[in-house]
C-alpha positions in Angstrom: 55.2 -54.9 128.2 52.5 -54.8 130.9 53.8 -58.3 131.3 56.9 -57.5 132.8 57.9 -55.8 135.7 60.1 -53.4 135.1 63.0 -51.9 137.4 61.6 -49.2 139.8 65.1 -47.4 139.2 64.4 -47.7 135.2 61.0 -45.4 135.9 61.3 -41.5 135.5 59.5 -40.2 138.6 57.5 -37.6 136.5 56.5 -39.5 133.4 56.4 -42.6 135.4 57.9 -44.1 132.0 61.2 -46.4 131.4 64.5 -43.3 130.6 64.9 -42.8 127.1 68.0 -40.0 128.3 68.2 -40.4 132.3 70.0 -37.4 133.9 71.0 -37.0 137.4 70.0 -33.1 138.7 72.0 -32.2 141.7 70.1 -33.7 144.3 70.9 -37.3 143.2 68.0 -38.3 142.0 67.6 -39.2 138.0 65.1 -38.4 135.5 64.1 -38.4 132.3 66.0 -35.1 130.5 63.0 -34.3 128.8 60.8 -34.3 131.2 63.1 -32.7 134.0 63.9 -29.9 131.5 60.5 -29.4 131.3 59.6 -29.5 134.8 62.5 -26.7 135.3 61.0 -24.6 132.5 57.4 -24.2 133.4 57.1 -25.0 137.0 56.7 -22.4 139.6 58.8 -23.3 142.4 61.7 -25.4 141.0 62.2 -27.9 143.6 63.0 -31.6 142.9 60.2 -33.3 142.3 61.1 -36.1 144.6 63.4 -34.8 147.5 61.7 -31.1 147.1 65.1 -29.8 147.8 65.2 -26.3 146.1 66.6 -26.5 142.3 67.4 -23.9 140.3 66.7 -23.7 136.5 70.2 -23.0 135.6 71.6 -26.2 137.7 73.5 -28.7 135.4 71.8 -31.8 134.8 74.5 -35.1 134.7 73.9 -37.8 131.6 73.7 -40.9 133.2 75.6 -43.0 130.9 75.3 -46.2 133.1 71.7 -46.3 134.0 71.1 -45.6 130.2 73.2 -48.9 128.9 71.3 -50.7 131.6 68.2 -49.7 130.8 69.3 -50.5 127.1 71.0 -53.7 128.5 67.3 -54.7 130.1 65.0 -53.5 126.6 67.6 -56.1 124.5 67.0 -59.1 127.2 63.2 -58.5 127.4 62.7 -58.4 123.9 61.7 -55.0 124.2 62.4 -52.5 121.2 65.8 -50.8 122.7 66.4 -47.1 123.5 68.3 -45.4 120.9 71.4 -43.4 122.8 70.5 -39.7 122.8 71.7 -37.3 120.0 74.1 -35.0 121.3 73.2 -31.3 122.1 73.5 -29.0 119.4 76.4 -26.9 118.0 75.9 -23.5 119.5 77.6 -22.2 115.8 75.0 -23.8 114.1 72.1 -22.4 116.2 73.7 -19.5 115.7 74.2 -19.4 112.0 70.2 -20.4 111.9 69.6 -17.2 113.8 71.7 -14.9 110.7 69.5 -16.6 108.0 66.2 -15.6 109.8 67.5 -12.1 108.1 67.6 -13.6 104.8 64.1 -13.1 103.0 65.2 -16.3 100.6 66.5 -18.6 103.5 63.6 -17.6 106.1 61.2 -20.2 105.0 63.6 -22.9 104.9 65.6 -21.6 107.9 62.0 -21.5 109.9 61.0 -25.1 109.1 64.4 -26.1 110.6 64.0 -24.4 113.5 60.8 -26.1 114.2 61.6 -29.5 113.7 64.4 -28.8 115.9 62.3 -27.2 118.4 59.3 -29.9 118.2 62.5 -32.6 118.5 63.3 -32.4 122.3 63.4 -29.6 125.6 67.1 -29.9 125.3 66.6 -28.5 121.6 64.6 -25.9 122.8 66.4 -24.8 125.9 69.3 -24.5 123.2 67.5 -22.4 120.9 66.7 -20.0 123.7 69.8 -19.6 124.7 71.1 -18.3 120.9 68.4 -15.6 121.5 66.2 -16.9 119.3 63.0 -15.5 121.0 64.3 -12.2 120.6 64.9 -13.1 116.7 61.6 -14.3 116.3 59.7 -11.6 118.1 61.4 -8.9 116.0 60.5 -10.4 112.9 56.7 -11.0 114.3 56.9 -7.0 114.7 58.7 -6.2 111.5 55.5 -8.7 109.6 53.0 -6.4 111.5 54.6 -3.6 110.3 55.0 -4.5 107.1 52.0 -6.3 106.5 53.6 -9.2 105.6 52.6 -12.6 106.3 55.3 -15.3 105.1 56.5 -17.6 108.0 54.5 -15.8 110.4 52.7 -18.9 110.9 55.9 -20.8 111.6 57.2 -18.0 113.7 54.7 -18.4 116.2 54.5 -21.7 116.4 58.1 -22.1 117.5 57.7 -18.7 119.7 55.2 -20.8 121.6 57.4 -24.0 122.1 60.4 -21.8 123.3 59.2 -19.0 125.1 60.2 -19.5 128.6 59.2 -17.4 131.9 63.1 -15.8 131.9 64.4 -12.2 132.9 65.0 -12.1 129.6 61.8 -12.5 128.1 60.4 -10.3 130.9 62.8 -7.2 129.9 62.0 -8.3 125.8 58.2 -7.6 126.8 58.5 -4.8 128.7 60.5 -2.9 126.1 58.4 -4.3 123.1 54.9 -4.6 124.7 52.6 -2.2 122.4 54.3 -3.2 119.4 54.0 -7.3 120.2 50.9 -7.2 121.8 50.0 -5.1 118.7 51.5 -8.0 116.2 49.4 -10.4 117.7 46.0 -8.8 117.3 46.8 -8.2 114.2 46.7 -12.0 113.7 44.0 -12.6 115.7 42.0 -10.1 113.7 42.3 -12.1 110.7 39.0 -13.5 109.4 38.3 -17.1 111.0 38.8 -20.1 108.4 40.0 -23.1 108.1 43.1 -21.5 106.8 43.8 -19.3 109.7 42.9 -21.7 112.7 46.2 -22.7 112.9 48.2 -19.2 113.4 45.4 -17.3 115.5 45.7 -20.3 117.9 49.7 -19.6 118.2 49.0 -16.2 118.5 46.3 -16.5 121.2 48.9 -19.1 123.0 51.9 -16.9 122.7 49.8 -13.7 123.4 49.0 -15.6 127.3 52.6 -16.4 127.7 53.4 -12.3 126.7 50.7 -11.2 129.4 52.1 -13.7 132.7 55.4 -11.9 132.1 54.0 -8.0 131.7 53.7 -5.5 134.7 50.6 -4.6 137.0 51.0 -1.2 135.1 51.4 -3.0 131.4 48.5 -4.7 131.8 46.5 -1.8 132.7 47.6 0.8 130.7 48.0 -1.2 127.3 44.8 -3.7 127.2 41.7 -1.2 126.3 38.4 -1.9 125.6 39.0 -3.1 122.0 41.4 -5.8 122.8 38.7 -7.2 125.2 36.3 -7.3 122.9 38.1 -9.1 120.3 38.7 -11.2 122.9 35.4 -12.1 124.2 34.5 -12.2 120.1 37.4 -15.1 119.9 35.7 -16.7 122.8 32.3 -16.5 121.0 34.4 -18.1 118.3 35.4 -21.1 120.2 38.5 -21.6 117.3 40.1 -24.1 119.0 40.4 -25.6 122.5 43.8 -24.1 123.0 42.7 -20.8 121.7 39.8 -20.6 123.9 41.9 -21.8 127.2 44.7 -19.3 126.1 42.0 -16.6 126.1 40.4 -17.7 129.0 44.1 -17.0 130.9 44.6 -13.7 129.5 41.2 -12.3 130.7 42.0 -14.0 134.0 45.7 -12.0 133.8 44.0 -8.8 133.2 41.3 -8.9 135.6 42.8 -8.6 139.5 42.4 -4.7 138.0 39.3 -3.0 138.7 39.6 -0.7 135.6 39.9 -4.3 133.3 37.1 -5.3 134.9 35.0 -2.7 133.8 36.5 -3.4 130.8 35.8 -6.5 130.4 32.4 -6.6 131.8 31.7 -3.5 129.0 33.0 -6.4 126.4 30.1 -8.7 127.2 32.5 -11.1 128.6 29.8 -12.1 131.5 27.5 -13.5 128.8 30.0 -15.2 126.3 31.2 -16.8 129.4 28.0 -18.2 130.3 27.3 -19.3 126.9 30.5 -21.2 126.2 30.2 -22.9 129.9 26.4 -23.9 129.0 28.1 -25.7 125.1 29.6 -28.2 127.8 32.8 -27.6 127.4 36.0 -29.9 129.5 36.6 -29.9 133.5 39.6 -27.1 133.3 37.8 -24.8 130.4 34.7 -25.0 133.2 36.9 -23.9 136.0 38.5 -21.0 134.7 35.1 -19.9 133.2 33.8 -20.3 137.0 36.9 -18.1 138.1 36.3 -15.3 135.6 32.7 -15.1 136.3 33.3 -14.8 140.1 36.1 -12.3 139.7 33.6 -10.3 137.3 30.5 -10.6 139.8 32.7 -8.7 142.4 32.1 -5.8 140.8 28.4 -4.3 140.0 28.3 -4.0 136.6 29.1 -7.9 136.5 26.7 -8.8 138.6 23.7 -6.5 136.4 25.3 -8.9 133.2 25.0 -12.0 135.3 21.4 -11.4 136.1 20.4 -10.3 132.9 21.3 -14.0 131.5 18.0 -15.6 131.9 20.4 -19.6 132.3 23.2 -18.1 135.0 21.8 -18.8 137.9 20.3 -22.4 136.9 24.1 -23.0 134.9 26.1 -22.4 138.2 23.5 -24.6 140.2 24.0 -27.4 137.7 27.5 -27.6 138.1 27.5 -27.0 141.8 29.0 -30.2 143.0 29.5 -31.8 139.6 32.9 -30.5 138.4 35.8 -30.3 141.0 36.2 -28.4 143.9 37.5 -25.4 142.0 34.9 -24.7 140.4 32.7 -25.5 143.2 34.7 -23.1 145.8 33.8 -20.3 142.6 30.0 -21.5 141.9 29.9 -20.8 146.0 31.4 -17.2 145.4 29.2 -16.4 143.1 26.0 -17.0 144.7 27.3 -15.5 147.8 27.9 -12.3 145.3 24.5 -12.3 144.1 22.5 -13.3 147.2 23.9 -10.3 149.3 24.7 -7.6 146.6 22.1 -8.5 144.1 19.7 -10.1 145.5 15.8 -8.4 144.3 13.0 -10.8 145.4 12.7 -11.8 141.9 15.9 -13.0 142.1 15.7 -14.9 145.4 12.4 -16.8 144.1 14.4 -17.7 141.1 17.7 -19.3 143.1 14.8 -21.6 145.0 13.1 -22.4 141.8 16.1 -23.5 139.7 17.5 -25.2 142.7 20.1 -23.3 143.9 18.5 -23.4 147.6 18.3 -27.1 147.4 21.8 -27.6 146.3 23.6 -24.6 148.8 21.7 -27.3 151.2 23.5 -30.4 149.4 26.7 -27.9 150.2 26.6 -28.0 154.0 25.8 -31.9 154.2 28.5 -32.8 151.3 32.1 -34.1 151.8 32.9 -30.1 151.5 35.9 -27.7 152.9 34.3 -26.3 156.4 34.5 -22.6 155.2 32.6 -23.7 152.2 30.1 -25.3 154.4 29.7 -21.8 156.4 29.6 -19.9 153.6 26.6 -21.6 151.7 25.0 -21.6 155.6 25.3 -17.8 155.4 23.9 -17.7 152.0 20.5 -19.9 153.5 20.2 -17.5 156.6 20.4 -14.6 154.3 17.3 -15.2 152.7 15.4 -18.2 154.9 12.5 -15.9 155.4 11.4 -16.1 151.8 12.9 -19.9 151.8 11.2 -20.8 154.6 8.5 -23.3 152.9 11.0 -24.7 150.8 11.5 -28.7 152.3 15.4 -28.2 151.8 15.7 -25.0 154.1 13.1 -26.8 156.5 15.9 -29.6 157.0 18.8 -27.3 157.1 16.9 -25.4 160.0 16.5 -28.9 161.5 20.3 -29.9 161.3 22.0 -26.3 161.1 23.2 -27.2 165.2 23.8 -30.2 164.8 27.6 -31.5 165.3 
């Protein structure tokens, strides 16, 4: 296959991967369906991808029957295994009927398992799905479990919850009517004692819980999320269940904590040294960089800053990765220096940043391939302190070069 060169116009410009279903959205340009009904679900700004001409979520996409046979056409010639010709959407009446047997207690199970292997299928599946109000169905019965303390097909529930839940008016007006009672459901779950058994439906729950928060109000989120739910999330995070989990739980804390009362909150939950902790197990570039975020967003606040200190590896942990991640996180490891340097900064403190390094590499900062404000702002950190600095070699350069350029 990496033989032959295949047809520029044969290549989805998302996936970067021959059609298996090309579609033409109303720009004129042809994708893959799956991946363009992706794209449409969970990006932001819904613009094509290629032309960036504005696209709304509800704009018909075209089957491109001829590109498709040609593509076909090609895979046959080339000796390549040969697109099968999409399945046809499905019958709205048989989505529908699916939706009445969720109400049967014999037909759930059965009625569940189709409904994921439907939903698991394709995004034209699950954009179906949706549209027969089967969120709606599956969050009531999530609440009705709760309430009943009843766990059969809560598992599967979830599970499909978290492959069809999309960022619609809909969904926004489902949470906002439902909030204490779902958000309620799903701590039930995540309550559950961790085994091997339960890894599986707390890690829904955790992923489903993050898509309940980006939808909820400024006021929801404040007035709904105590300390208790923070703690059993910073316990999750102590938990490290699974790398979706933790990611999912890393969101929500970062949904919460614009607030100054979640802060408190979540400082009060021990978040600052769970944080810490999980970032110094190593964990992958984008679990780093939304530690990094949370930590600077709690170190903006006092009581964050008193955790942060109290960790005898924090300082020395954001030195190490200063420079070493992505920009992200350095642009955050930055931030919070700057937080501790001019808000927290006892002498103790300022002899530890030059012993771990922190001095040397805010020095590395300003000569590094580095954003200019980043540069200035790791320049103000150095001036803040130089007088205790001063016989450091690093700060003796920096004086040296600081008017330089």
């Amino acid at each position: 296959m990496d033989e032959i060169e295949v047809p520029q116009y044969f290549i989805c410009p998302i996936s970067l991967q021959i059609m298996k279903d090309p579609v033409t959205a109303i720009t004129g340009i042809s994708y893959d369906r799956e991946s363009i009904e992706k794209w449409l679900k969970t990006a932001k700004d819904t613009t094509c991808p290629v032309t960036k001409q504005p696209l709304p979520r509800d704009s018909g996409l075209t089957s491109n029957h001829t590109l498709r046979r040609l593509i076909q056409a090609w895979c046959t010639h080339n000796g390549i295994d040969r697109i099968p010709t999409p399945k046809s959407a499905l019958n709205k009446d048989q989505v529908r009927k699916l939706v009445r047997d969720l109400d049967s207690g014999h037909l759930r199970i059965s009625t569940l398992k189709k409904m994921e292997a439907l939903a698991m299928e394709n995004e034209r599946n699950r954009k179906s799905l949706e549209e027969a109000f089967v969120v709606r169905a599956l969050v009531l019965l999530i609440i009705t479990s709760y309430k009943g303390n009843k766990t059969t097909g809560l598992e599967e529930a979830l599970r499909i919850l978290s492959l069809v839940w999309s960022p619609s008016n809909e969904n926004k007006a489902l949470v906002d009517h439902h909030n204490q009672d779902l958000i309620g459901a799903l701590m039930w779950v995540l309550q559950w004692e961790t085994n091997d058994r339960h890894v599986a439906v707390k890690t829904s729950a955790m992923i489903v819980l993050k898509m309940v928060l980006e939808l909820a109000s400024k006021g929801l989120l404040e007035s709904t999320l105590n300390l208790d739910f923070f703690k059993e999330m910073v316990k999750l995070l102590k938990e490290n269940i699974s790398q979706q989990a933790t990611k999912s739980g890393l969101h929500v804390l970062l949904q919460a904590c614009p607030m100054g009362s979640n802060r408190v909150k979540i400082t009060e939950a021990n978040a600052v040294f769970e944080l810490i902790e999980l970032e110094l197990s190593k964990p992958e570039k984008s679990t780093t960089e939304l530690i990094f975020n949370l930590l600077a967003q709690l170190c903006s606040c006092a009581d964050g800053r008193l955790k942060f200190r109290e960790h005898a590896g924090a300082i020395a942990m954001v030195t190490k990765r200063l420079l070493r991640v992505s920009p992200a996180t350095n642009d955050r490891a930055v931030h919070i220096l700057s937080s501790i340097s001019k808000f927290s900064a006892t002498y103790e403190v300022v002899l530890e940043m030059l012993s771990v390094g922190a001095v040397s590499k805010l020095c590395m900062v300003t000569q590094a391939d580095c954003e200019k404000y980043l540069k200035d702002r790791a320049k103000e950190i150095l001036r803040l302190h130089s007088n205790v600095w001063n016989n450091s070699p690093c700060i003796q350069v920096y004086l040296l070069t600081r008017y330089q350029g």
